[in-house]
PyMOL Python script that loads the backbone (N, CA, C, O; Angstrom):
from pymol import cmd

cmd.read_pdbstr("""\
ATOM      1  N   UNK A   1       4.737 -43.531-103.248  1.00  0.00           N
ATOM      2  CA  UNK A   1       3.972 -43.196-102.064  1.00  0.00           C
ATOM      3  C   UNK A   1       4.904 -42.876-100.902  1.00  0.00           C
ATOM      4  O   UNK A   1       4.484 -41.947-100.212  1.00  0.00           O
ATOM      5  N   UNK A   2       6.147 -43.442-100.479  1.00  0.00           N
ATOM      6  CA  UNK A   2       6.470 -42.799 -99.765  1.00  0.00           C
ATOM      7  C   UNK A   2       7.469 -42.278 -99.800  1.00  0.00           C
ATOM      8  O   UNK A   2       8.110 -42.437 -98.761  1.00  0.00           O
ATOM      9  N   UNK A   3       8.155 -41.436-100.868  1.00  0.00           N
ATOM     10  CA  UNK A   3       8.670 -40.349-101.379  1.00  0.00           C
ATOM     11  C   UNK A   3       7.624 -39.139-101.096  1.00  0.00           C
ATOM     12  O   UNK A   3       8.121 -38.032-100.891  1.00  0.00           O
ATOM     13  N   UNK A   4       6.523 -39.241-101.076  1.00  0.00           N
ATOM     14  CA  UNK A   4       5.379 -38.903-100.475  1.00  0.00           C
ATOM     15  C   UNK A   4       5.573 -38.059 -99.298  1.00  0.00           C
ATOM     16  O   UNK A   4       5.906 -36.920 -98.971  1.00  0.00           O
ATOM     17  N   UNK A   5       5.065 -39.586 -98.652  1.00  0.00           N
ATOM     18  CA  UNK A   5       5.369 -39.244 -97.311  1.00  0.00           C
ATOM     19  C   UNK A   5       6.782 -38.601 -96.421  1.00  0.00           C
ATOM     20  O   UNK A   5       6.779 -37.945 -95.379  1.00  0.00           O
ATOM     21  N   UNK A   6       7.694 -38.960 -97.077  1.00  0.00           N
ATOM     22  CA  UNK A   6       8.974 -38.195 -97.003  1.00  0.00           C
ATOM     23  C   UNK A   6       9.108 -36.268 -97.180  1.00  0.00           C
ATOM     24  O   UNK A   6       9.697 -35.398 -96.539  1.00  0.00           O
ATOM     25  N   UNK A   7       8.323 -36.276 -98.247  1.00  0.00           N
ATOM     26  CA  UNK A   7       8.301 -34.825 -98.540  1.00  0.00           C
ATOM     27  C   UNK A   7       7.523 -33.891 -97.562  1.00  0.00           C
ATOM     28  O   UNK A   7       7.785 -32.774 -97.117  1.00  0.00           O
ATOM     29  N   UNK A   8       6.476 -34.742 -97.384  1.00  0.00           N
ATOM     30  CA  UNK A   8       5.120 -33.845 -96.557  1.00  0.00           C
ATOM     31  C   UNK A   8       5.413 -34.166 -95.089  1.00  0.00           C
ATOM     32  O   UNK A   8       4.588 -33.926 -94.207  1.00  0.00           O
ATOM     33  N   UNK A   9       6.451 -34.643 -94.882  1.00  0.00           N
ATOM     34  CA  UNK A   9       7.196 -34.576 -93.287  1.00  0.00           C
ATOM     35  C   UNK A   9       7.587 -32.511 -92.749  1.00  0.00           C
ATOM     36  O   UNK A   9       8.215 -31.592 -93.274  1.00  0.00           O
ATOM     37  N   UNK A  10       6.961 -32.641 -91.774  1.00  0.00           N
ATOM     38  CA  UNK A  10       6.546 -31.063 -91.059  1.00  0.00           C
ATOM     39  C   UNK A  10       8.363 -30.491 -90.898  1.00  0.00           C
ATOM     40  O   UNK A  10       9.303 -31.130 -90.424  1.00  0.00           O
ATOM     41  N   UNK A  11       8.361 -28.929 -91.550  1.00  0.00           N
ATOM     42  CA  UNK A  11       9.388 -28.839 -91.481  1.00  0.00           C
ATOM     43  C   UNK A  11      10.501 -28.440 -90.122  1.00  0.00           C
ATOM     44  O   UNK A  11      11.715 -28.313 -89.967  1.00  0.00           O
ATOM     45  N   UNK A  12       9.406 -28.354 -89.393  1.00  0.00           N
ATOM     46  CA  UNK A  12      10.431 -28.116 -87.910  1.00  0.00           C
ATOM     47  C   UNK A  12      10.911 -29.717 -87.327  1.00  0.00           C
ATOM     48  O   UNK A  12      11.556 -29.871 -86.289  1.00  0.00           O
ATOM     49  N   UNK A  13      10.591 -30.505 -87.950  1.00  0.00           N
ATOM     50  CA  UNK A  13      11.325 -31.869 -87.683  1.00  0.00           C
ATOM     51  C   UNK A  13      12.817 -31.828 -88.482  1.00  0.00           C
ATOM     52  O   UNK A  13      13.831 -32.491 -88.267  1.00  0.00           O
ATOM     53  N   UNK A  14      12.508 -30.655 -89.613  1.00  0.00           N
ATOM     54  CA  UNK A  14      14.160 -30.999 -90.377  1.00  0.00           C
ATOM     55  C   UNK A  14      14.652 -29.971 -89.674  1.00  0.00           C
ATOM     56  O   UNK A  14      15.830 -30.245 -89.446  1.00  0.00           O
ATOM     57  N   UNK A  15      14.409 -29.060 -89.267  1.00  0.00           N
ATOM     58  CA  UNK A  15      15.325 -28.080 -88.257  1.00  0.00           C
ATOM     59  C   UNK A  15      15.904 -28.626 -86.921  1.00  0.00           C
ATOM     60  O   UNK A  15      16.937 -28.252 -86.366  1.00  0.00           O
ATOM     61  N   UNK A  16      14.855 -29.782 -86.434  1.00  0.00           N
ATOM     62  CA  UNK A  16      15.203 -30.099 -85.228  1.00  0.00           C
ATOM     63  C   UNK A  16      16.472 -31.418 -85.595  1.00  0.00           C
ATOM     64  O   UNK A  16      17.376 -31.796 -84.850  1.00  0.00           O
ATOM     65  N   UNK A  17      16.227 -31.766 -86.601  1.00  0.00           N
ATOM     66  CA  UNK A  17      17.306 -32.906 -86.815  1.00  0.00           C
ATOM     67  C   UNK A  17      18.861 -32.436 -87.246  1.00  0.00           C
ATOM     68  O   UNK A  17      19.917 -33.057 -87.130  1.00  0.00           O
ATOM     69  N   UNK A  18      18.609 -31.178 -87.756  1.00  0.00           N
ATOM     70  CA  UNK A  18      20.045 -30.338 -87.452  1.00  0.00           C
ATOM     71  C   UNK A  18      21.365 -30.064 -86.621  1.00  0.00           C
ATOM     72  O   UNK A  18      22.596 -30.035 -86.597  1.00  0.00           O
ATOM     73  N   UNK A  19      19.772 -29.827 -85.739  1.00  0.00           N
ATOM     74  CA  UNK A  19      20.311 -29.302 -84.214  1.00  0.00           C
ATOM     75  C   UNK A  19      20.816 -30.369 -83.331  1.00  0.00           C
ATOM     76  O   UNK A  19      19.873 -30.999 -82.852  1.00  0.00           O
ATOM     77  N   UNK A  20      21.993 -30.804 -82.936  1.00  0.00           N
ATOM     78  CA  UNK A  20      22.221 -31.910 -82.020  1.00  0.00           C
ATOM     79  C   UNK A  20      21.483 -32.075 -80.546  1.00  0.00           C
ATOM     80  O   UNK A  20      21.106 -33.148 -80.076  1.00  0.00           O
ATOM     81  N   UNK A  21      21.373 -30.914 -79.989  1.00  0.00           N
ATOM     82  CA  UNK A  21      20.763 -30.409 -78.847  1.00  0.00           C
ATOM     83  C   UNK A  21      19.304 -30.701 -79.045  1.00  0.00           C
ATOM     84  O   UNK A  21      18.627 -31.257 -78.180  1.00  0.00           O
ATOM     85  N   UNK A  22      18.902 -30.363 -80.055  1.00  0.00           N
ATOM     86  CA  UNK A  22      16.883 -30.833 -79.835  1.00  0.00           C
ATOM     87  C   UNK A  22      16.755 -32.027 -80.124  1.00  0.00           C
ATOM     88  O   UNK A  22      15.844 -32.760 -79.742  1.00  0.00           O
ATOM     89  N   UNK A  23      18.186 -32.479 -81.227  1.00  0.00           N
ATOM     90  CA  UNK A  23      18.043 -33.777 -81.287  1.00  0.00           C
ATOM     91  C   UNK A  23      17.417 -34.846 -80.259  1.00  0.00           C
ATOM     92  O   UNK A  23      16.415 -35.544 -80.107  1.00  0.00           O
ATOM     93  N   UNK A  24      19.169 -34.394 -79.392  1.00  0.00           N
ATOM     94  CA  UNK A  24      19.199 -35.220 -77.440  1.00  0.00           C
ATOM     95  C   UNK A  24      17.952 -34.753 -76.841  1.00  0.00           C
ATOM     96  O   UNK A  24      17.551 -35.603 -76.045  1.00  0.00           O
ATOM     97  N   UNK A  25      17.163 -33.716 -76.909  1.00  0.00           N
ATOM     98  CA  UNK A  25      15.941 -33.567 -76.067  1.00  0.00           C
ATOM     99  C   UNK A  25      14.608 -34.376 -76.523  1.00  0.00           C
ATOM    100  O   UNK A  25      13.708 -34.773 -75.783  1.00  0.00           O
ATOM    101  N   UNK A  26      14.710 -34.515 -77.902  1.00  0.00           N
ATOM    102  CA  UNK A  26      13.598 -35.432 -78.505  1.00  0.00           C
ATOM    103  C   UNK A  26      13.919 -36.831 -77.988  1.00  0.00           C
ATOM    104  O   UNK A  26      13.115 -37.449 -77.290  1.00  0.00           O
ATOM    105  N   UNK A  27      15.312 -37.403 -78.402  1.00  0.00           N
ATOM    106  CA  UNK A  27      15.659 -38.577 -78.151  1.00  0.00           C
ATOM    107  C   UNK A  27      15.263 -38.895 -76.720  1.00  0.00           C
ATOM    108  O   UNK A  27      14.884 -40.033 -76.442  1.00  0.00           O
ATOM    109  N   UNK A  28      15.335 -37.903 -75.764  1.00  0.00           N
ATOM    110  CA  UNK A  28      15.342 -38.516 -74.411  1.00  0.00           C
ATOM    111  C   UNK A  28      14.030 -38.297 -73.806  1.00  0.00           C
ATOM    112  O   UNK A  28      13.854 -38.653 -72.641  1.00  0.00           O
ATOM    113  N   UNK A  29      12.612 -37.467 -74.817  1.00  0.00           N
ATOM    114  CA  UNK A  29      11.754 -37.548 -74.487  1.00  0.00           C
ATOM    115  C   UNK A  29      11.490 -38.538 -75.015  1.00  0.00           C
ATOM    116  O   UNK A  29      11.170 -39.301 -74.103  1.00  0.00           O
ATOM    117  N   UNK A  30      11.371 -39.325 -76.452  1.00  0.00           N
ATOM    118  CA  UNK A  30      11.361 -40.730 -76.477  1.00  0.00           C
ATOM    119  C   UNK A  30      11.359 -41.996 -75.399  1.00  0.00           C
ATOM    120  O   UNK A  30      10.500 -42.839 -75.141  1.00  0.00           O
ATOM    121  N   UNK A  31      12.603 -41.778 -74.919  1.00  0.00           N
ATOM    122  CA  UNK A  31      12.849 -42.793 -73.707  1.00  0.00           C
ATOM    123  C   UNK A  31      11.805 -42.600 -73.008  1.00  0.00           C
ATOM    124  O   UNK A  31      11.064 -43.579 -73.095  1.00  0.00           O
ATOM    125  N   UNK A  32      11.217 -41.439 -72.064  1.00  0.00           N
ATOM    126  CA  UNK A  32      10.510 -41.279 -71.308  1.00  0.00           C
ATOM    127  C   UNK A  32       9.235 -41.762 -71.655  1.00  0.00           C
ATOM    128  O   UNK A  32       8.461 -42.174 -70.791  1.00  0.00           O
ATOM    129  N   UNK A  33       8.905 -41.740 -73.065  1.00  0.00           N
ATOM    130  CA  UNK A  33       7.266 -41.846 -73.082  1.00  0.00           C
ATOM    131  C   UNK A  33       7.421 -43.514 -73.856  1.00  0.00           C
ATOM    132  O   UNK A  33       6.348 -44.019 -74.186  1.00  0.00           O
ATOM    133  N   UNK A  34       8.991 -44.515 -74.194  1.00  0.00           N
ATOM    134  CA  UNK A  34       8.581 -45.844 -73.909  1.00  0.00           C
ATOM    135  C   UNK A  34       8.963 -46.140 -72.518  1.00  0.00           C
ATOM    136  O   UNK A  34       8.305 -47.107 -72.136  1.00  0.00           O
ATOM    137  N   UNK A  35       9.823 -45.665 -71.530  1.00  0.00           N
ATOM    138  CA  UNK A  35       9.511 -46.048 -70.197  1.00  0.00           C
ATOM    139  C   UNK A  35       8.671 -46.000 -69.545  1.00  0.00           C
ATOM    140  O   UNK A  35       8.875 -46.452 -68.419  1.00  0.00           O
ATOM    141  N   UNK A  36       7.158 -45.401 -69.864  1.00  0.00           N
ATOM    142  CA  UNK A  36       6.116 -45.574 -69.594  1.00  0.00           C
ATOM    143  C   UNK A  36       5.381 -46.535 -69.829  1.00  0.00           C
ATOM    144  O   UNK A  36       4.532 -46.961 -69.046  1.00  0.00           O
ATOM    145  N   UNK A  37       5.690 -47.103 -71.231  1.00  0.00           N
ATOM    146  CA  UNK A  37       4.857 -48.703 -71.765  1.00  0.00           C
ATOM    147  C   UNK A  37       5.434 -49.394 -70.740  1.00  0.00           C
ATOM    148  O   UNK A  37       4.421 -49.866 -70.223  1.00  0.00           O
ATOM    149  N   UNK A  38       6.316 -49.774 -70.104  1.00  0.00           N
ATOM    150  CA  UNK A  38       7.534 -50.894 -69.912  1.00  0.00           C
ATOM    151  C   UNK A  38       6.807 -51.228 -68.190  1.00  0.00           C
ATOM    152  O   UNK A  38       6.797 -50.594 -67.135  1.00  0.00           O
ATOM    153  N   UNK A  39       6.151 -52.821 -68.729  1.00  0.00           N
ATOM    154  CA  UNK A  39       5.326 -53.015 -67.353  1.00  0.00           C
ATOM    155  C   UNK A  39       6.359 -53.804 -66.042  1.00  0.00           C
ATOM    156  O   UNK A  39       6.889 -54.794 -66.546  1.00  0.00           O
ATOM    157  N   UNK A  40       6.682 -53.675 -64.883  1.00  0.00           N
ATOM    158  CA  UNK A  40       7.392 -54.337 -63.998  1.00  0.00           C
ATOM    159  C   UNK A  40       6.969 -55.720 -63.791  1.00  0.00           C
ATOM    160  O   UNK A  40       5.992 -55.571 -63.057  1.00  0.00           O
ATOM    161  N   UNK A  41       7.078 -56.725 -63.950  1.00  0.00           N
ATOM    162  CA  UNK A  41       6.821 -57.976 -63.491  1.00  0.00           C
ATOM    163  C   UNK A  41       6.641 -58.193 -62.230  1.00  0.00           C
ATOM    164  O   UNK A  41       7.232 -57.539 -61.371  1.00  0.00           O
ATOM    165  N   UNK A  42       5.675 -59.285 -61.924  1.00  0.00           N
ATOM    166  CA  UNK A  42       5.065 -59.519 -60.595  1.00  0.00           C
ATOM    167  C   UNK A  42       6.016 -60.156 -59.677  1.00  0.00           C
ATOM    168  O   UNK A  42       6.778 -60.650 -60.507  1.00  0.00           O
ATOM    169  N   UNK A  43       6.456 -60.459 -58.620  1.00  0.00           N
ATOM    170  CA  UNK A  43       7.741 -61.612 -58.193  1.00  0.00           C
ATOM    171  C   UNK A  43       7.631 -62.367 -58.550  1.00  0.00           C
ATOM    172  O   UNK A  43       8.451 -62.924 -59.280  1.00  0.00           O
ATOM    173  N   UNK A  44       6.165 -62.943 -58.105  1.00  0.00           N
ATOM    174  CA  UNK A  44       5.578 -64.842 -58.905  1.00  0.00           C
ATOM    175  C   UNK A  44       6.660 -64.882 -60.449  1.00  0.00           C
ATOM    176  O   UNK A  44       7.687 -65.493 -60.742  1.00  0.00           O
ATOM    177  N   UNK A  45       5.675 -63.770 -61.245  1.00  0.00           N
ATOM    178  CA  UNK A  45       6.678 -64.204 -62.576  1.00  0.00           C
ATOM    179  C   UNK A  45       8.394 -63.672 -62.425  1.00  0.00           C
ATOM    180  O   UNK A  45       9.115 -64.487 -63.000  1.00  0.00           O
ATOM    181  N   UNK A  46       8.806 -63.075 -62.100  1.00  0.00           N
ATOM    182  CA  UNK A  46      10.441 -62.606 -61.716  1.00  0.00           C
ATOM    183  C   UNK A  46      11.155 -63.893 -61.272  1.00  0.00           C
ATOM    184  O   UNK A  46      12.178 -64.179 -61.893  1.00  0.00           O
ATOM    185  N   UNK A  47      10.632 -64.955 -59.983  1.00  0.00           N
ATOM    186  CA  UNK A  47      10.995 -66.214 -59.805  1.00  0.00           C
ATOM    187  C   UNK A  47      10.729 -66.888 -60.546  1.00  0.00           C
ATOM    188  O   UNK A  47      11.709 -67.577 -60.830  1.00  0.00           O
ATOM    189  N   UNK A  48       9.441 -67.270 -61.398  1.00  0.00           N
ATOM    190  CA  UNK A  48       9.637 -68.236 -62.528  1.00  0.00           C
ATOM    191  C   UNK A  48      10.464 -67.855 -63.889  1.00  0.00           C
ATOM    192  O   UNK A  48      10.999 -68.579 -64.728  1.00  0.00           O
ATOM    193  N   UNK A  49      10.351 -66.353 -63.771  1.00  0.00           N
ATOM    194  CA  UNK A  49      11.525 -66.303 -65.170  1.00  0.00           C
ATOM    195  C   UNK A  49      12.817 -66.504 -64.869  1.00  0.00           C
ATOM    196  O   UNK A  49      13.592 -66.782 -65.785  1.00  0.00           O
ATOM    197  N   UNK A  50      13.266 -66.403 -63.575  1.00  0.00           N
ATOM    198  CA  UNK A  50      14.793 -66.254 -63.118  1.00  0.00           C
ATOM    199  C   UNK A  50      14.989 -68.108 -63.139  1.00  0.00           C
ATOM    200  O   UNK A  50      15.982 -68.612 -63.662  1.00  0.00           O
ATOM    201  N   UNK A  51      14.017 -68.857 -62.568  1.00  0.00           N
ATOM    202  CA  UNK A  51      14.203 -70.389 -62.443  1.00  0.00           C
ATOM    203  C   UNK A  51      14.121 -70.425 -63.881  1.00  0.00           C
ATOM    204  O   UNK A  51      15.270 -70.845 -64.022  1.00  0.00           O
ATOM    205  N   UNK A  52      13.641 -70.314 -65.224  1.00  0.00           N
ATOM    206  CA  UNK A  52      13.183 -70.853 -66.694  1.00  0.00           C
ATOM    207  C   UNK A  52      14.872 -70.528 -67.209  1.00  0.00           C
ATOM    208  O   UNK A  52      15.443 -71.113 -68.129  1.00  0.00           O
ATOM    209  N   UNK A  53      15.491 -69.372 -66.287  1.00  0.00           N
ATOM    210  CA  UNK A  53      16.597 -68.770 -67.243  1.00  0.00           C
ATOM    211  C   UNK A  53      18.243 -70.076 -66.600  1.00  0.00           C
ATOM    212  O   UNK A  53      19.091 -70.804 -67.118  1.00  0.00           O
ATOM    213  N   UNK A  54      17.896 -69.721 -65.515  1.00  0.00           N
ATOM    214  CA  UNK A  54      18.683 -70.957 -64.503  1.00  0.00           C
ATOM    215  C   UNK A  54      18.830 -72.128 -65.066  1.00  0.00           C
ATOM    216  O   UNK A  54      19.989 -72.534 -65.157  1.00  0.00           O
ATOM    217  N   UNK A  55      17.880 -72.870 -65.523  1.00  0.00           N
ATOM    218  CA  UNK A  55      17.529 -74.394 -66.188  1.00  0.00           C
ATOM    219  C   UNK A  55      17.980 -74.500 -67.254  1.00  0.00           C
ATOM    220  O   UNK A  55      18.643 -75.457 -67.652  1.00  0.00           O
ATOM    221  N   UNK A  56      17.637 -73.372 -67.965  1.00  0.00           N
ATOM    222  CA  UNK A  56      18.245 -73.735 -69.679  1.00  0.00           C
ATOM    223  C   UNK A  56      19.827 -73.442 -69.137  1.00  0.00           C
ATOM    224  O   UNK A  56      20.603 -74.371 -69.359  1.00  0.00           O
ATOM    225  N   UNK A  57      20.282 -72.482 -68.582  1.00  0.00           N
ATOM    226  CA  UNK A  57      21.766 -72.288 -68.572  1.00  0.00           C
ATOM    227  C   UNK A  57      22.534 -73.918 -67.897  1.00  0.00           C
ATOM    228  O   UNK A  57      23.629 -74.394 -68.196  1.00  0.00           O
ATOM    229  N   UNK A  58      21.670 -74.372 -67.095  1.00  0.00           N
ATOM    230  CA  UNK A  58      22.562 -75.507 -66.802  1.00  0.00           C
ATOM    231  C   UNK A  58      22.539 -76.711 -68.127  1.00  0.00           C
ATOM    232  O   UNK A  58      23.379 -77.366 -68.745  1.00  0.00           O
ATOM    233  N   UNK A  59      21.388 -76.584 -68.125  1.00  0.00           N
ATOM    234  CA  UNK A  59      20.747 -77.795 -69.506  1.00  0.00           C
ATOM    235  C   UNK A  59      22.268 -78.077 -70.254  1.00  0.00           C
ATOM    236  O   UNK A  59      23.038 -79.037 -70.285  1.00  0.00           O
ATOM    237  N   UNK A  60      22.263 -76.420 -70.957  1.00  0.00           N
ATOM    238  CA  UNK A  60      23.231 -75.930 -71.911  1.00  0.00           C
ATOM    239  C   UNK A  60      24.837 -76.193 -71.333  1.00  0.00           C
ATOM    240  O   UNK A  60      25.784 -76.684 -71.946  1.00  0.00           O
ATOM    241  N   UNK A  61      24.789 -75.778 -70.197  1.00  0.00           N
ATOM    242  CA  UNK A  61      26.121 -76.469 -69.767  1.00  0.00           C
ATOM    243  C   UNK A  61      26.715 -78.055 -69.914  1.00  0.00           C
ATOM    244  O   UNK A  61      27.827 -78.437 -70.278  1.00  0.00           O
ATOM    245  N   UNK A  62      25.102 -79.089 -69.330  1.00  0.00           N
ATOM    246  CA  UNK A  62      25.761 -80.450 -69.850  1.00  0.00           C
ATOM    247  C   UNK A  62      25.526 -80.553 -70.875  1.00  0.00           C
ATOM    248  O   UNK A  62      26.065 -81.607 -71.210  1.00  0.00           O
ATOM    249  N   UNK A  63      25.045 -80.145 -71.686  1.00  0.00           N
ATOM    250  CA  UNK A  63      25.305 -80.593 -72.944  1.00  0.00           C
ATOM    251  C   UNK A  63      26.361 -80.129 -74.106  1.00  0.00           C
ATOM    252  O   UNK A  63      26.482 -80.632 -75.223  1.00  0.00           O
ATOM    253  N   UNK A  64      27.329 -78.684 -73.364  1.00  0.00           N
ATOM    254  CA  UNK A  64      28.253 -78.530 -73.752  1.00  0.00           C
ATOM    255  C   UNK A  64      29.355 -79.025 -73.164  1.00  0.00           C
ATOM    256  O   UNK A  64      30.399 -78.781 -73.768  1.00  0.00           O
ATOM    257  N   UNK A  65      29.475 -79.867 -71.817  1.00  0.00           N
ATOM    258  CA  UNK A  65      30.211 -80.610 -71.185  1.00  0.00           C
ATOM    259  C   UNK A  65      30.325 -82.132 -71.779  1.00  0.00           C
ATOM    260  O   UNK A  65      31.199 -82.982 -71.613  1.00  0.00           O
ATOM    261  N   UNK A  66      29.043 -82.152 -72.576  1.00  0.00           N
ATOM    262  CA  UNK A  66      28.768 -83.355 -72.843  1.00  0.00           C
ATOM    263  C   UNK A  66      30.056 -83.976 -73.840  1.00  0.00           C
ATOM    264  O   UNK A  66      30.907 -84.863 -73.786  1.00  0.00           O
ATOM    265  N   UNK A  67      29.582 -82.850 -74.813  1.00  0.00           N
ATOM    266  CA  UNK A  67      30.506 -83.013 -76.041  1.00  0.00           C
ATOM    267  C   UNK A  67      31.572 -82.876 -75.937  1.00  0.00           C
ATOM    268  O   UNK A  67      32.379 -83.529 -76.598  1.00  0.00           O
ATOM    269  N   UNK A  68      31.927 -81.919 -75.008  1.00  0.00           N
ATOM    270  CA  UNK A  68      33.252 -81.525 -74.614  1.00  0.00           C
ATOM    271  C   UNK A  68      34.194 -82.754 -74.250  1.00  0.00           C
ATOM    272  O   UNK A  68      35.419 -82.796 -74.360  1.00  0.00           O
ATOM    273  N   UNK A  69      33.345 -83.732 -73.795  1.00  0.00           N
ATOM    274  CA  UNK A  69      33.683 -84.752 -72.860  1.00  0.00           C
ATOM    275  C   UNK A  69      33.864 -85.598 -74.049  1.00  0.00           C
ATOM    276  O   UNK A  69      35.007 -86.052 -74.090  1.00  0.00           O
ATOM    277  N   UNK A  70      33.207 -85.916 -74.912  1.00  0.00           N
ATOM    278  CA  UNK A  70      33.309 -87.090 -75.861  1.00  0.00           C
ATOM    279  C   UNK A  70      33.969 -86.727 -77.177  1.00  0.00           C
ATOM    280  O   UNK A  70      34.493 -87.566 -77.909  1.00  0.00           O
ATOM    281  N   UNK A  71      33.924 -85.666 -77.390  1.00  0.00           N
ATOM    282  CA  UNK A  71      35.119 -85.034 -78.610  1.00  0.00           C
ATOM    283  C   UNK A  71      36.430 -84.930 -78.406  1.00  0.00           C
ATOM    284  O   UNK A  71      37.288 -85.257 -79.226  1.00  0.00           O
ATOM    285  N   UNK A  72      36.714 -84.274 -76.834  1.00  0.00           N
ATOM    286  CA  UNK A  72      37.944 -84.608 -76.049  1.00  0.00           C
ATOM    287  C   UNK A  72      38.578 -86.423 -76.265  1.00  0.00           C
ATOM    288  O   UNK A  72      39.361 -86.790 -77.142  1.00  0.00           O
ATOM    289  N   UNK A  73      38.132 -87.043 -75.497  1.00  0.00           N
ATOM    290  CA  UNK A  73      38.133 -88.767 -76.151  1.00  0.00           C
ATOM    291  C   UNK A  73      37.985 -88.649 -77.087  1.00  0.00           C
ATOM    292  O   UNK A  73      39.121 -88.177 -77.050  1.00  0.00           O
ATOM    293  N   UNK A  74      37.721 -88.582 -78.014  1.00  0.00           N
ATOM    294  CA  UNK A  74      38.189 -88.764 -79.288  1.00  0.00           C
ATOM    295  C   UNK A  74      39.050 -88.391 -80.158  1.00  0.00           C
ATOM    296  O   UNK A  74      39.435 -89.076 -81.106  1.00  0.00           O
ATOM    297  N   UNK A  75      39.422 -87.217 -79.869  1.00  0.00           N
ATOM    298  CA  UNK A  75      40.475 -86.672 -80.342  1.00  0.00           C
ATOM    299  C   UNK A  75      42.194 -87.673 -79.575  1.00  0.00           C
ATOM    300  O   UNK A  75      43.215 -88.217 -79.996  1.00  0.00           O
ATOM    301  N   UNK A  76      41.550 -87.383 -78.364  1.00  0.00           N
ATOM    302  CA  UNK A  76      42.606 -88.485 -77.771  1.00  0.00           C
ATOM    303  C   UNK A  76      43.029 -89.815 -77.858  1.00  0.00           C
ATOM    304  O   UNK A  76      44.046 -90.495 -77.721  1.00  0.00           O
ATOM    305  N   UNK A  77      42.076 -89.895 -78.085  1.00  0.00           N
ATOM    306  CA  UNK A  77      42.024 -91.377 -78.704  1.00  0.00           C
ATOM    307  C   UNK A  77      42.607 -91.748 -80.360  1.00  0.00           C
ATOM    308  O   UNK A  77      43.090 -92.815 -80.739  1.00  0.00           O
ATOM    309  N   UNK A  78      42.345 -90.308 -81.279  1.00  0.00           N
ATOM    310  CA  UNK A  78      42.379 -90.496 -82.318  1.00  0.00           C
ATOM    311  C   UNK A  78      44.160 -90.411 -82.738  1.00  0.00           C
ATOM    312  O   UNK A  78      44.615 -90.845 -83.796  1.00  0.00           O
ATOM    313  N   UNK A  79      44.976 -89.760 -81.653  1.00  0.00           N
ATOM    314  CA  UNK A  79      46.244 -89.597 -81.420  1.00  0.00           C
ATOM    315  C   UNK A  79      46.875 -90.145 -80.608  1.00  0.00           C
ATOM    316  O   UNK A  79      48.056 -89.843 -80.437  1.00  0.00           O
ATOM    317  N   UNK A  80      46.234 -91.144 -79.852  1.00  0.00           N
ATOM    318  CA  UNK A  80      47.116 -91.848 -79.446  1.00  0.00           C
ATOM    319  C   UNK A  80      47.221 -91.842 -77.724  1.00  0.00           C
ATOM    320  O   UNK A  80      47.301 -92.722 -76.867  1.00  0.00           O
ATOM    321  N   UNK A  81      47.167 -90.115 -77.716  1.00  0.00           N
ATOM    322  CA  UNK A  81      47.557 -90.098 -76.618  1.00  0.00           C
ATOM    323  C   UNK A  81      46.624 -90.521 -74.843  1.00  0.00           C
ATOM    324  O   UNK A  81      47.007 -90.569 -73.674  1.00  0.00           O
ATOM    325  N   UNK A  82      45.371 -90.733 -75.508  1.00  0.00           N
ATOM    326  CA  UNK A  82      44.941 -91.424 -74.386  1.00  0.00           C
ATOM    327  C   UNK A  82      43.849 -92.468 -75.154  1.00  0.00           C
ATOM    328  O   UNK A  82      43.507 -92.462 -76.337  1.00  0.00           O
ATOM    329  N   UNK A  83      43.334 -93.557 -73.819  1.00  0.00           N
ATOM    330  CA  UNK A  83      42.491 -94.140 -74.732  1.00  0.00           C
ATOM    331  C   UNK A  83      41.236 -93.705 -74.235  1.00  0.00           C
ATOM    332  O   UNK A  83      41.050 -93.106 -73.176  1.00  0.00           O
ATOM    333  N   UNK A  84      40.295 -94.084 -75.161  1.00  0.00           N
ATOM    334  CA  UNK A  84      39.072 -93.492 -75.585  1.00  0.00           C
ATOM    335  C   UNK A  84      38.095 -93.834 -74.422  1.00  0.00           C
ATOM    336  O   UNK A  84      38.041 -95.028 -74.127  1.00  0.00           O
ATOM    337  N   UNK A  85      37.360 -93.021 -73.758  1.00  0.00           N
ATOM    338  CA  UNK A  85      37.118 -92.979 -72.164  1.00  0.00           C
ATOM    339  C   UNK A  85      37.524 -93.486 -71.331  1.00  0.00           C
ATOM    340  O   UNK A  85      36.812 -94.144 -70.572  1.00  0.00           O
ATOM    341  N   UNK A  86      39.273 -93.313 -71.126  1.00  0.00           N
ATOM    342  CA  UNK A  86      39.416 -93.981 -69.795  1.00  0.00           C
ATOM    343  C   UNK A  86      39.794 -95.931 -69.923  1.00  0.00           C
ATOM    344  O   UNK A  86      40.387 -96.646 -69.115  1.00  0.00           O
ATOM    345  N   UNK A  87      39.138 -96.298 -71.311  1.00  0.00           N
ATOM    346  CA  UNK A  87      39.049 -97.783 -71.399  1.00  0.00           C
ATOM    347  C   UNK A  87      40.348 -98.007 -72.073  1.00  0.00           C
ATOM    348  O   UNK A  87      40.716 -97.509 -73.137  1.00  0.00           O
ATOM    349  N   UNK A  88      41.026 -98.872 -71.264  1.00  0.00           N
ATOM    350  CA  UNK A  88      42.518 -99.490 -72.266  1.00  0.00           C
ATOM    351  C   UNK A  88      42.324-100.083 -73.113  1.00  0.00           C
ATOM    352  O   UNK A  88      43.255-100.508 -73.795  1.00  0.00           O
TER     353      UNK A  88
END
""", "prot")
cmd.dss("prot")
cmd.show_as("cartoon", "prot")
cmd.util.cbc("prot")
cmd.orient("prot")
């Protein structure tokens, strides 16, 4: 079936896929007619998505500080060279 549909594809689509030039003009009428779907967000939601994006990035920070912090001690600890948080 869609060997099919492959075949019974209109043949000025295989001429145009030739051509680099009608190519870029199809391609960029594309863009144009999904930059038309593409809805702008309200501010209300623009500030709550910008605060939702803010929160996780810090979240993610302590909790990569976290580890950072306690794998560090440990490693240090595990060599010697310091002791394991700070505690003698």
């Amino acid at each position: 079936m869609a060997e099919n549909a492959i075949e019974e594809a209109p043949r000025s689509r295989e001429a145009a896929s030739r051509n680099p030039f009608a190519r870029l003009v199809a391609f960029l009428k594309e863009v144009l007619i999904e930059l038309r779907k593409v809805v702008t967000p309200t501010r209300r939601e623009l500030i709550r998505y910008t605060l939702v994006v803010l929160v996780f990035v810090v979240f993610m920070m302590l909790i990569v500080s976290g580890l950072d912090l306690v794998f560090g001690a440990f490693v240090g600890w595990m060599f010697g060279d310091l002791p394991l948080f700070g505690l003698a």
